[in-house]
C-alpha positions as YAML, in Angstrom:
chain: A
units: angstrom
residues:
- id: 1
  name: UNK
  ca: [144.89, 76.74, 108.35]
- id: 2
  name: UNK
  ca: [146.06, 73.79, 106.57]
- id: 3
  name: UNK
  ca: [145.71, 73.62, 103.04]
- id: 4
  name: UNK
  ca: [143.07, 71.44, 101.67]
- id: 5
  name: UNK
  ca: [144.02, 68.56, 98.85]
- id: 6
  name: UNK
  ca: [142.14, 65.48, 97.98]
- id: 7
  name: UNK
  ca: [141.82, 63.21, 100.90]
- id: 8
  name: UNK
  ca: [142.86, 60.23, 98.47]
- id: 9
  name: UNK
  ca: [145.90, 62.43, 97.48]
- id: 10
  name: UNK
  ca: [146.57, 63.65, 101.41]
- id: 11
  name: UNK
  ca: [146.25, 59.39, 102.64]
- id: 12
  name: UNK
  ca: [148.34, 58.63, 100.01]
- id: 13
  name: UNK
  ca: [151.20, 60.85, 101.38]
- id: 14
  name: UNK
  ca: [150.77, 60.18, 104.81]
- id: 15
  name: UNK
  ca: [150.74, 56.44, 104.19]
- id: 16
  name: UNK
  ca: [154.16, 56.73, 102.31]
- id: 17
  name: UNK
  ca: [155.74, 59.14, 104.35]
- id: 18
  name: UNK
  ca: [154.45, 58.29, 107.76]
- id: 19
  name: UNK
  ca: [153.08, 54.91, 107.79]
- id: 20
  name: UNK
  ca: [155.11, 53.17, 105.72]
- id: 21
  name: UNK
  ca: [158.71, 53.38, 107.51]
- id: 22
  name: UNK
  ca: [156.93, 52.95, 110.90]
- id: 23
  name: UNK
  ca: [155.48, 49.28, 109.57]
- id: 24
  name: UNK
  ca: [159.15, 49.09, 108.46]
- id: 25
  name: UNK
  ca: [159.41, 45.28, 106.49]
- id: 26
  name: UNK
  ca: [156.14, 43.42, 107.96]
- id: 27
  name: UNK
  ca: [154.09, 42.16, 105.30]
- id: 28
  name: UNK
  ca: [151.12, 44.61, 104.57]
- id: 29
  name: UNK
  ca: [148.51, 46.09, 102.50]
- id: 30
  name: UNK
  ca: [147.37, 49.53, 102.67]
- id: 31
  name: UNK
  ca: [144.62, 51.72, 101.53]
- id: 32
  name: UNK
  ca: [142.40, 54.33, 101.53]
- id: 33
  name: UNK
  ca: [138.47, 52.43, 101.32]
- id: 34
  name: UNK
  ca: [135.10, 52.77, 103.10]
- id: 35
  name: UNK
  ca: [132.91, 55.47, 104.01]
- id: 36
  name: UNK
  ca: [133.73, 59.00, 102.98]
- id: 37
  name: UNK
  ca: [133.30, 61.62, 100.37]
- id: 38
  name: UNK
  ca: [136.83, 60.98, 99.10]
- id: 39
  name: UNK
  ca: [136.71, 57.37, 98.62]
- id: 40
  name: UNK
  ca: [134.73, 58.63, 95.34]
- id: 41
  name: UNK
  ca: [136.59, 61.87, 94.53]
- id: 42
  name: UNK
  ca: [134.35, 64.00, 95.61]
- id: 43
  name: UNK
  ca: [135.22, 65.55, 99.06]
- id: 44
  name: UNK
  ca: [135.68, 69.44, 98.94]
- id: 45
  name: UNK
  ca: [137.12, 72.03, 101.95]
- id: 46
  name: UNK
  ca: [133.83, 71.27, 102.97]
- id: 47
  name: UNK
  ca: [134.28, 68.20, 103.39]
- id: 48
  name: UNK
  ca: [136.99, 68.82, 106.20]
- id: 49
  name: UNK
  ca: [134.54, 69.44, 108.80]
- id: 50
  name: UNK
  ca: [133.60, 66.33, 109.95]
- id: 51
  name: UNK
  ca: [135.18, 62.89, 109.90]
- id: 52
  name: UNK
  ca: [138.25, 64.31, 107.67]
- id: 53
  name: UNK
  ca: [142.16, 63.85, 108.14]
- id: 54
  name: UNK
  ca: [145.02, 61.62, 107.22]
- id: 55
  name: UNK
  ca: [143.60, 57.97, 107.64]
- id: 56
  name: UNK
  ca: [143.81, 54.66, 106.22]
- id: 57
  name: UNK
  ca: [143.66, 50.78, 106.44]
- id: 58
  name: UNK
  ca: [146.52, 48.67, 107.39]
- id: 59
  name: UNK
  ca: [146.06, 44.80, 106.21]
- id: 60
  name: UNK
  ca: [148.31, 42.36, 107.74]
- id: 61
  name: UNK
  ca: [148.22, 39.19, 109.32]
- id: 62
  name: UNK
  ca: [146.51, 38.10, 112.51]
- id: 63
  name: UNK
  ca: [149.52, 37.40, 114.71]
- id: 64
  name: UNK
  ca: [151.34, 41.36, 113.34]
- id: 65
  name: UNK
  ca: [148.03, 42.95, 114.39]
- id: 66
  name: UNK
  ca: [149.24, 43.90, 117.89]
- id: 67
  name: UNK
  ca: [152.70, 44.90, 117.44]
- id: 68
  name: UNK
  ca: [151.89, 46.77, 114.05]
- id: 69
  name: UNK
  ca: [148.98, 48.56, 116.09]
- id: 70
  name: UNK
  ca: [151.53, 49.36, 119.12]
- id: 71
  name: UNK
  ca: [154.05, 50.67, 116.75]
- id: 72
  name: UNK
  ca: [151.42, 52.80, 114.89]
- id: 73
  name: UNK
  ca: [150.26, 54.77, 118.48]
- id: 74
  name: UNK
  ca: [153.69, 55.00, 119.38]
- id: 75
  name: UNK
  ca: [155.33, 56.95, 116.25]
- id: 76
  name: UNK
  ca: [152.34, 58.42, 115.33]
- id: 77
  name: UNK
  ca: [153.25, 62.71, 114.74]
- id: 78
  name: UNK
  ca: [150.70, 64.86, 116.17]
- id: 79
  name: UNK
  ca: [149.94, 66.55, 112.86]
- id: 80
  name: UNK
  ca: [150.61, 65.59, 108.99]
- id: 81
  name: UNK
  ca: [150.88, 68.27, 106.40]
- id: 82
  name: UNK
  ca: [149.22, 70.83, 108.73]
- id: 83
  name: UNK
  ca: [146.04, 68.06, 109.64]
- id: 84
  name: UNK
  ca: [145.67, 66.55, 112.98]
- id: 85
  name: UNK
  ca: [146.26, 62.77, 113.48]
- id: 86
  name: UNK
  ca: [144.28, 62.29, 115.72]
- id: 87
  name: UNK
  ca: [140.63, 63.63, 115.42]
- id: 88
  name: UNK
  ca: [136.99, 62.62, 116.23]
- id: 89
  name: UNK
  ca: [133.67, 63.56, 115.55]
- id: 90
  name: UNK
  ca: [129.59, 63.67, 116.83]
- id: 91
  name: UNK
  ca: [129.78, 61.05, 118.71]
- id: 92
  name: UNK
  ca: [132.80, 59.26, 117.47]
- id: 93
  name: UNK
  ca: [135.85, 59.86, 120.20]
- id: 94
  name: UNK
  ca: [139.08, 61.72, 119.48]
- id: 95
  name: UNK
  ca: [142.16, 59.13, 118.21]
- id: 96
  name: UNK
  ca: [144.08, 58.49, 115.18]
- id: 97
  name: UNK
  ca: [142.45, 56.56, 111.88]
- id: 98
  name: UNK
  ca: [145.11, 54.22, 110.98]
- id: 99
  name: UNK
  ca: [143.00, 50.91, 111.31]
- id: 100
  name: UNK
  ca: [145.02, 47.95, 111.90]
- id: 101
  name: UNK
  ca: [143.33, 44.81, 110.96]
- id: 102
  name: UNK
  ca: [142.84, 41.45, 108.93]
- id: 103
  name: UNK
  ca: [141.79, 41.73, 104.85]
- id: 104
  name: UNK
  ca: [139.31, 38.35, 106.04]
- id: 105
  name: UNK
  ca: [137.78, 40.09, 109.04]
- id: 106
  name: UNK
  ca: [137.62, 43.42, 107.44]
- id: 107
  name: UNK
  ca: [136.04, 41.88, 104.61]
- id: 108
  name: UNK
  ca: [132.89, 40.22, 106.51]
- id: 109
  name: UNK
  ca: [132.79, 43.73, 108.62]
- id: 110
  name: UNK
  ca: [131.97, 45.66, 105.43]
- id: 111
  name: UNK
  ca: [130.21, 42.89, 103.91]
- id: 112
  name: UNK
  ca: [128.99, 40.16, 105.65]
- id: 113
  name: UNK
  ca: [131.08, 37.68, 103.56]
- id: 114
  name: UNK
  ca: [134.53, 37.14, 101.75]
- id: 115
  name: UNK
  ca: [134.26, 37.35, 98.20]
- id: 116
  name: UNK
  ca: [137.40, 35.66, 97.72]
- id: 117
  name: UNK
  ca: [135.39, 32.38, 98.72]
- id: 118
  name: UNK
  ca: [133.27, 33.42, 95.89]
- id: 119
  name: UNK
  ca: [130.01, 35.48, 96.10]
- id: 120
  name: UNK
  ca: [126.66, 34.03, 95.49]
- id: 121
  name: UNK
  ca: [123.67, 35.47, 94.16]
- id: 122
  name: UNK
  ca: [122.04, 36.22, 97.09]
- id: 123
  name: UNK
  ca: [125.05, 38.20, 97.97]
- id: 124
  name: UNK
  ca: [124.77, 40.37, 94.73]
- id: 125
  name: UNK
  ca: [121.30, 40.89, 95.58]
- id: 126
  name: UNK
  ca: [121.57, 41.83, 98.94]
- id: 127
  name: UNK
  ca: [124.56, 43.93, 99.00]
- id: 128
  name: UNK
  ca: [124.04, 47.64, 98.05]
- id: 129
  name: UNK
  ca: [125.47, 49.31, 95.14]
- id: 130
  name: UNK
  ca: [127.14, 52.36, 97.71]
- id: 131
  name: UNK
  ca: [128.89, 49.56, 100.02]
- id: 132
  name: UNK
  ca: [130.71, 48.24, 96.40]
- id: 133
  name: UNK
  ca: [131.63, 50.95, 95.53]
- id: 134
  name: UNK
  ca: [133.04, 51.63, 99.09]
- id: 135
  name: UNK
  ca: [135.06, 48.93, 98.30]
- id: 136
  name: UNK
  ca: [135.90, 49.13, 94.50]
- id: 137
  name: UNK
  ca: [136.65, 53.23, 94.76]
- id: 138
  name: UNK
  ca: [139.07, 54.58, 96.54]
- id: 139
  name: UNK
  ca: [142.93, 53.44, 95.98]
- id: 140
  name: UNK
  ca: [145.18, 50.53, 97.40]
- id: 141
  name: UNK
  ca: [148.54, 51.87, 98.02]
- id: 142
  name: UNK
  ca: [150.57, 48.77, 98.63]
- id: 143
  name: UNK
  ca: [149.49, 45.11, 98.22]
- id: 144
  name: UNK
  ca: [152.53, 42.64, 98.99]
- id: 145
  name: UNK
  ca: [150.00, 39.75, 99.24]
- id: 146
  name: UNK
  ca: [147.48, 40.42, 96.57]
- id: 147
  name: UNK
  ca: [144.68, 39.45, 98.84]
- id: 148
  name: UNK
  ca: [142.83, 42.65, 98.91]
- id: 149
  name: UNK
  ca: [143.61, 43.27, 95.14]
- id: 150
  name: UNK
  ca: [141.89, 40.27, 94.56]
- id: 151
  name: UNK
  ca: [138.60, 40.52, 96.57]
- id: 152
  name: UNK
  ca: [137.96, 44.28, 94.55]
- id: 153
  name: UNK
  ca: [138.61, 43.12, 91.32]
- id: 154
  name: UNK
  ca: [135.73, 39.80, 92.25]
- id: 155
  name: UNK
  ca: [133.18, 43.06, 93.15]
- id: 156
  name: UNK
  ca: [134.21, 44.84, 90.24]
- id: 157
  name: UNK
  ca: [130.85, 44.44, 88.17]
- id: 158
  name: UNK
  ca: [127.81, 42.37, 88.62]
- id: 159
  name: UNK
  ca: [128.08, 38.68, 86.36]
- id: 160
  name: UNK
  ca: [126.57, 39.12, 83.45]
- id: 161
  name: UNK
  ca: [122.72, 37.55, 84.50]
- id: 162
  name: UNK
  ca: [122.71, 39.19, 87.57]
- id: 163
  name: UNK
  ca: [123.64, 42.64, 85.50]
- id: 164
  name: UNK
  ca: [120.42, 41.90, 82.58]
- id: 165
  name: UNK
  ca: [118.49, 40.86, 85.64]
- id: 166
  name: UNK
  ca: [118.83, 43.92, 87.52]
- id: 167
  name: UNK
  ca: [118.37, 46.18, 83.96]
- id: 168
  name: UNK
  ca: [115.01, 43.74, 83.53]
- id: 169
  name: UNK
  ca: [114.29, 45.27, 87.07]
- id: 170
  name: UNK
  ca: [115.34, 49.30, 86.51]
- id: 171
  name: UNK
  ca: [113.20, 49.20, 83.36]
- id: 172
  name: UNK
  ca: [110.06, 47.64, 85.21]
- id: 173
  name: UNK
  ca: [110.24, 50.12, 87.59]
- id: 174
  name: UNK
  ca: [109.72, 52.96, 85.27]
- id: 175
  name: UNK
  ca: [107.18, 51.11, 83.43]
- id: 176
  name: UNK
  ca: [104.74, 50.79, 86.31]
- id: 177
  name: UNK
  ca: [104.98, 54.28, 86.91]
- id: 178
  name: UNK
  ca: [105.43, 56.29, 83.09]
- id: 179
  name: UNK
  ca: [101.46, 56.58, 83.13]
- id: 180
  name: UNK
  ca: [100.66, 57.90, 86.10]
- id: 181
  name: UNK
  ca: [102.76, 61.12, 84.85]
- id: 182
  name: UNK
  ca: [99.84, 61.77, 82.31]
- id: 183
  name: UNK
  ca: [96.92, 60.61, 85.13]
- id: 184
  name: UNK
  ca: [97.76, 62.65, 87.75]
- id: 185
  name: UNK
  ca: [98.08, 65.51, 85.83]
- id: 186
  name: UNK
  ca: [94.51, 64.67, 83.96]
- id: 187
  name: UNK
  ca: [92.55, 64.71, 87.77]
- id: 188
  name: UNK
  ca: [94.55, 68.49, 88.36]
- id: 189
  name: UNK
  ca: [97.14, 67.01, 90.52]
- id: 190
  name: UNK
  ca: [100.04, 68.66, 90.15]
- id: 191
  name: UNK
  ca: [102.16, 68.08, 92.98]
- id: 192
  name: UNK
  ca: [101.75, 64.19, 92.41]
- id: 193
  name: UNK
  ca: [102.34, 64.67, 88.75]
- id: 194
  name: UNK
  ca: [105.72, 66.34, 89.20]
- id: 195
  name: UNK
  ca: [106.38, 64.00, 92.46]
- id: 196
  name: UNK
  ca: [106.13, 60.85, 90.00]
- id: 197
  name: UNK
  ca: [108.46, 62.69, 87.07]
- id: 198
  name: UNK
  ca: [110.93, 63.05, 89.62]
- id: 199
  name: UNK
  ca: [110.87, 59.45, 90.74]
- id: 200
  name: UNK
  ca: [111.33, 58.33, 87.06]
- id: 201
  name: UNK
  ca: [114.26, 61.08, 86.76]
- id: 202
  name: UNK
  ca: [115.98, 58.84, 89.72]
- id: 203
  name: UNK
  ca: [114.89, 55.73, 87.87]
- id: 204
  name: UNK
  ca: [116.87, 56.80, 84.78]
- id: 205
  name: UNK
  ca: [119.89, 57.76, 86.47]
- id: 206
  name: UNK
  ca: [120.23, 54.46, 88.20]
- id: 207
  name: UNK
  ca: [119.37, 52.51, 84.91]
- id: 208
  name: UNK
  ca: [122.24, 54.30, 83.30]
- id: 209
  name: UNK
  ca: [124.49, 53.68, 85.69]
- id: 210
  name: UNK
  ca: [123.69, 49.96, 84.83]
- id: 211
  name: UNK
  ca: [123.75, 50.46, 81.60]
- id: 212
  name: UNK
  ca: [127.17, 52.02, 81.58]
- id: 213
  name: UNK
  ca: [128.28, 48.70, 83.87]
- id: 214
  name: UNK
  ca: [128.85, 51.57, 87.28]
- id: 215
  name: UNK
  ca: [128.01, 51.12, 90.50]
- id: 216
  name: UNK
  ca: [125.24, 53.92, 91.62]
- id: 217
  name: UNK
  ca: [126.11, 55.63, 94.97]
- id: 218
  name: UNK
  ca: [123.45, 57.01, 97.14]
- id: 219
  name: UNK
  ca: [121.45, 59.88, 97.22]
- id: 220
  name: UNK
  ca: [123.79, 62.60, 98.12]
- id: 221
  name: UNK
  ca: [126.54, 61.57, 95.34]
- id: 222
  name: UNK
  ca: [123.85, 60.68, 92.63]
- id: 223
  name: UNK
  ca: [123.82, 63.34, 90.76]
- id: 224
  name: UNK
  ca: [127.54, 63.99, 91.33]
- id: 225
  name: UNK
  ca: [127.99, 60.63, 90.29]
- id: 226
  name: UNK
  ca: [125.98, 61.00, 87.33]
- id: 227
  name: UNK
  ca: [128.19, 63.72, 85.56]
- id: 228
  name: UNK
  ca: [130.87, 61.13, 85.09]
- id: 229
  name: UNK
  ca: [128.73, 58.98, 82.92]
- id: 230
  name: UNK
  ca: [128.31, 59.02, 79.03]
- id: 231
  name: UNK
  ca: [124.72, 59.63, 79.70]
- id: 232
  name: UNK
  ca: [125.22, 62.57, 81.47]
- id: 233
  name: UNK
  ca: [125.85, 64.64, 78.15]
- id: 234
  name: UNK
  ca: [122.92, 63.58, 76.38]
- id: 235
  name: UNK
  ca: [120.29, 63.33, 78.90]
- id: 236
  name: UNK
  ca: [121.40, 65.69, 81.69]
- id: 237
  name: UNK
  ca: [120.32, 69.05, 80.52]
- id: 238
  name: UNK
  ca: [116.75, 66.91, 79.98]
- id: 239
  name: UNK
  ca: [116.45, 65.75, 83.01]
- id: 240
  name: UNK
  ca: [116.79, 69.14, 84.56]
- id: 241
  name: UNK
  ca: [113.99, 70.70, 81.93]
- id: 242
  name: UNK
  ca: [111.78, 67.60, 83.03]
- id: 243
  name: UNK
  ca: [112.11, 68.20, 86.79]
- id: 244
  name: UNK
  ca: [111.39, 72.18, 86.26]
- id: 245
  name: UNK
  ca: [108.37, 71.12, 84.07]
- id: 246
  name: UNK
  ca: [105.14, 73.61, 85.06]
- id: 247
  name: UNK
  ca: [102.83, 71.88, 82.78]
- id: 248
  name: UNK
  ca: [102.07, 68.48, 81.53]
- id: 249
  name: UNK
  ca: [102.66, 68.93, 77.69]
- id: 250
  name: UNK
  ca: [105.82, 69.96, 78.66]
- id: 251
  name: UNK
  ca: [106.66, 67.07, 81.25]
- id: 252
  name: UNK
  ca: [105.40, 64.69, 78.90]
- id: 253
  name: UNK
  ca: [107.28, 65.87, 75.98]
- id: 254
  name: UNK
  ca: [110.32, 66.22, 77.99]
- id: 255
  name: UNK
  ca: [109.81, 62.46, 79.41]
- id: 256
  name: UNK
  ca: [109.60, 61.17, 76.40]
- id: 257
  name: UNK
  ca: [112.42, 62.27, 74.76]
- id: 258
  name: UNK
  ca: [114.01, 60.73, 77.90]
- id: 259
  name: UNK
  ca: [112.89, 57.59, 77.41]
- id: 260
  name: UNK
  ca: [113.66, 56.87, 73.83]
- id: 261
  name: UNK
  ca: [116.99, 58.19, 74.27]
- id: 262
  name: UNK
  ca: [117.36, 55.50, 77.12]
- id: 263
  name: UNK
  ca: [115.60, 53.23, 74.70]
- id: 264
  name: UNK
  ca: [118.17, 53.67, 71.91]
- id: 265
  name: UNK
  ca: [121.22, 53.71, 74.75]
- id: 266
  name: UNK
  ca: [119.81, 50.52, 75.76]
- id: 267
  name: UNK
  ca: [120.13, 48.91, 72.31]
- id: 268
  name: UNK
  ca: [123.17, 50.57, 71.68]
- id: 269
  name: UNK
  ca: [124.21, 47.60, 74.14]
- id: 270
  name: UNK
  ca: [123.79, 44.84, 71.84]
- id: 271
  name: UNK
  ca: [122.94, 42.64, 74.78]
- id: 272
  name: UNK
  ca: [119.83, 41.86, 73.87]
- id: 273
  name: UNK
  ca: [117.22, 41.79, 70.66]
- id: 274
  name: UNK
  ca: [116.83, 44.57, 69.56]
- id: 275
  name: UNK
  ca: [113.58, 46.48, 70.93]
- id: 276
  name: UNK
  ca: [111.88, 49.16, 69.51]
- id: 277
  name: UNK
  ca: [112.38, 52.24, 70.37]
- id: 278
  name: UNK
  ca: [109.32, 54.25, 69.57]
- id: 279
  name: UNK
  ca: [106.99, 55.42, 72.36]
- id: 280
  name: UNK
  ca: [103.14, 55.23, 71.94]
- id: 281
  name: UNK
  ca: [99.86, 55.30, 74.07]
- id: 282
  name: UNK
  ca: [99.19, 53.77, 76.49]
- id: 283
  name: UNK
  ca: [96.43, 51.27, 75.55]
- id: 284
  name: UNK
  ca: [93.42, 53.35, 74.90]
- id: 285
  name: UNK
  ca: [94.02, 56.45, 77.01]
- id: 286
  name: UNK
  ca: [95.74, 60.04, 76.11]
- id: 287
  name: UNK
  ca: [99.21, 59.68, 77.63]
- id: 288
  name: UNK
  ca: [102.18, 59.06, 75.98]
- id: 289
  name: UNK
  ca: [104.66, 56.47, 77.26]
- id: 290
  name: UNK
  ca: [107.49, 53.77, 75.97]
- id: 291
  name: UNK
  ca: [105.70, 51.20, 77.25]
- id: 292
  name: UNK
  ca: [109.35, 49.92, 78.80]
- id: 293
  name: UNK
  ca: [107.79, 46.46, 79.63]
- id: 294
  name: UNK
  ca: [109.24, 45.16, 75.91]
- id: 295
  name: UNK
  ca: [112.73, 46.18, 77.51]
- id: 296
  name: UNK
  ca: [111.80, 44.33, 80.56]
- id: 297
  name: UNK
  ca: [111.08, 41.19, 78.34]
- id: 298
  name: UNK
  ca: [114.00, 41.33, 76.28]
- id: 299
  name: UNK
  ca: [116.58, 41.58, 79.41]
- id: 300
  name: UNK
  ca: [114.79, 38.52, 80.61]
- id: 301
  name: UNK
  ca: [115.03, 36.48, 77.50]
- id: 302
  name: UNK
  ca: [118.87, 36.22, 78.63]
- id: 303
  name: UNK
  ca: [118.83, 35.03, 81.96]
- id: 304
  name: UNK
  ca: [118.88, 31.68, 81.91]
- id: 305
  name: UNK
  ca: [119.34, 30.58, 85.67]
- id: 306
  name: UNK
  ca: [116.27, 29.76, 86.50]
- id: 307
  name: UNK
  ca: [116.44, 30.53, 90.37]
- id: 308
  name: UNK
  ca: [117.00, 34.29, 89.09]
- id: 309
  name: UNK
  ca: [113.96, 33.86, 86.83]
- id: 310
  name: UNK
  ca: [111.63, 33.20, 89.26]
- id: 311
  name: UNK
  ca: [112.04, 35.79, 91.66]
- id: 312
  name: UNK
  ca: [110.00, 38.73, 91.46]
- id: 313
  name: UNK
  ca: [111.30, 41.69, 89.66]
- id: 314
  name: UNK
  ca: [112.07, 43.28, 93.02]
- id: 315
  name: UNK
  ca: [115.80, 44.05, 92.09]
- id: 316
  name: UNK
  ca: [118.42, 44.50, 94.22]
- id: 317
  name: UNK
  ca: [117.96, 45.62, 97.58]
- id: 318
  name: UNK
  ca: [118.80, 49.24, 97.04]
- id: 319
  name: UNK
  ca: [116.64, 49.35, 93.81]
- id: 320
  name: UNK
  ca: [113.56, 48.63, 96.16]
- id: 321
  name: UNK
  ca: [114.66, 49.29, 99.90]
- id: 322
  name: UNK
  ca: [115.40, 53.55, 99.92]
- id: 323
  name: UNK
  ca: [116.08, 53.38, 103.95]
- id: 324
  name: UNK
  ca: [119.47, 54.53, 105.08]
- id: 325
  name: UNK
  ca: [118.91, 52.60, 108.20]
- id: 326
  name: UNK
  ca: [118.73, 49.12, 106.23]
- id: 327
  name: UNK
  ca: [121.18, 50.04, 103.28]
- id: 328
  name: UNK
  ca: [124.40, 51.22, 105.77]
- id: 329
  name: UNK
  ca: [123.73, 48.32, 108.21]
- id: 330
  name: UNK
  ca: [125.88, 45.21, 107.12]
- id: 331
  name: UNK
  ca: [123.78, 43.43, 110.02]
- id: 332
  name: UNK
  ca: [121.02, 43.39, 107.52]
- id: 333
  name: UNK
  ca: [122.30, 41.84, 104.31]
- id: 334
  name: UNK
  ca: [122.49, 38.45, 105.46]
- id: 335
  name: UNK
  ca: [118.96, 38.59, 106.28]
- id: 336
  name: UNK
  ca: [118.21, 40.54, 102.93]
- id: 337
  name: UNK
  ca: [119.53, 37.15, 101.04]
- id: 338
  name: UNK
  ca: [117.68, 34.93, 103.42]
- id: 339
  name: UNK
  ca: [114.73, 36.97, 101.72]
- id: 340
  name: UNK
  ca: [116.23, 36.36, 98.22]
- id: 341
  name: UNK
  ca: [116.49, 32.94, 99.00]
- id: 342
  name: UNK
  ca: [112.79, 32.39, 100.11]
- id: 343
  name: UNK
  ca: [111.30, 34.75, 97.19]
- id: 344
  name: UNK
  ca: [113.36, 32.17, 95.13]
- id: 345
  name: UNK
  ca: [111.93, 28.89, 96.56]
- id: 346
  name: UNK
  ca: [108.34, 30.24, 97.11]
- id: 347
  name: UNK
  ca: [107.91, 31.43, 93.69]
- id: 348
  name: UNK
  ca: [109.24, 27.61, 92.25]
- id: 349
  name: UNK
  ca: [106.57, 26.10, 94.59]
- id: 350
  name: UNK
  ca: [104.03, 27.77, 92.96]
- id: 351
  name: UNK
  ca: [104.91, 27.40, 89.64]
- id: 352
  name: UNK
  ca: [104.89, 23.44, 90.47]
- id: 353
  name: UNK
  ca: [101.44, 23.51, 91.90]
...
């Protein structure tokens, strides 16, 4: 059985020792970037079961494509370091992974636009946080252009309005749901209360990964994702006592302690006023929350475009859309700023009526 290293570490090799001398002097790029556990680190043996071998990305120009692709089926070994070449999986047929291609076409494949030509809002908004970092993670080997360099460092982080707009957003979220922590509980509901403290526990671990200026991947690299952040070493250990709560005055103790310390992280910033970080009740009722609308507010107070102002506190499309289907399906993101676009325009019509 071959043994297992890094896929990052294993494309790497086979790129230099392999691919390399078989593109000989063309002018290239290459690199390991997409889908896959080991674009972020994290694949394991495991990992190796499905969709897993040497493979990379070959960027060169248009008229090289053919002969570069010809060249690569021709001399490619059967095996590299003890892994097959050529594999497939599910429903995906058996061949090699080297993909030969254009950084422009690969580029609108992945994205739906080239950020080279620069990158609107609407394309912030609509592209999700997982498909940057499929982008932004993994490793460029070679770059004799600088093309490809230069499209991931334009993706790199949010600008800074789009980046307060999008806290404004993380912190509203939380703050339409704290209280119901408290009310569900109060009616003997349980499951719902511990249902809506694990929502918020998701809530915070996205917000820090704003806070901390990362990109969030999805669901099944969250938490992984998560234990790379500052946050992780305060709050962690938290979180898990708030999800394995069994009553309420320990879920809302728990919560709060959550809460302020995202307060104070928040205004460790300096981005913004400072905001108080002391939680209270809410209004006249028996549940204790930060009430994190006064974060919401201060975010706001430094956006300044005004399209960005008037949309709805919606956030980003993967901070209010949680389908697979929609957030892996380029197709869609077009169509996701077309619905930027409108929320944009409708909401300045009304505030001119």
């Amino acid at each position: 059985m071959a043994r297992f290293v890094p896929g990052l570490e294993l494309s790497r090799a086979f790129y230099e020792e392999v691919i390399a001398p078989i593109v000989g002097d063309t002018r290239h790029a290459a690199a390991l970037l997409g889908t896959g556990s080991e674009i972020l680190g994290l694949d394991t043996q495991r990992s190796t079961d499905h969709g897993w071998g040497p493979r990379l990305q070959l960027f060169v120009e248009p008229d090289d494509v053919p002969a570069v692709s010809r060249a690569v089926e021709e001399a490619l070994p059967e095996r590299f370091q003890g892994w097959p070449t050529r594999f497939g999986w599910d429903a995906v047929p058996e061949s090699h992974h080297v993909v030969v291609t254009v950084v422009d076409d690969w580029l609108q494949e992945r994205l739906g636009f080239d950020p080279r030509r620069g990158i609107s809002a609407q394309n912030w908004l609509a592209t999700p946080q997982q498909v940057l970092l499929e982008i932004t993670r993994g490793a460029v080997f070679r770059d004799d252009v600088g093309e490809l360099t230069a499209a991931r460092e334009s993706l790199s982080w949010y600008p800074s309005e789009i980046w307060l707009w999008l806290l404004a957003c993380q912190w509203r979220r939380i703050d339409q749901e704290e209280p119901f922590i408290g009310r569900t509980a109060e009616v003997g509901d349980e499951l719902g209360s511990r249902v809506l403290a694990s929502r918020i526990v998701r809530d915070v671990i996205r917000l820090c990964f704003l806070q901390e200026r990362r990109y969030a991947p999805y669901s099944k690299w969250l938490g992984s994702g998560f234990r790379d952040l500052e946050a992780h070493a305060e709050l962690g250990g938290v979180l898990l006592d708030l999800l394995a709560a069994r009553d309420y005055g320990s879920r809302e103790a728990l919560h709060i302690a959550v809460v302020e310390a995202l307060a104070a992280r928040h205004n460790a910033l300096g981005v913004t006023a400072r905001v108080d970080e002391m939680s209270g009740r809410f209004y006249d009722r028996p549940y204790r929350v930060l009430g994190s609308d006064r974060f919401v507010d201060a975010c706001l107070e430094q956006v300044s475009d005004p399209w960005l102002r008037s949309l709805p506190l919606t956030g980003g499309i993967d901070q209010f859309v949680d389908s697979t289907d929609v957030l892996s399906n380029t197709e869609v993101f077009p169509t996701a700023g077309a619905l930027f676009q409108a929320w944009g325009r409708a909401e300045k019509t009304a505030g001119r009526e």
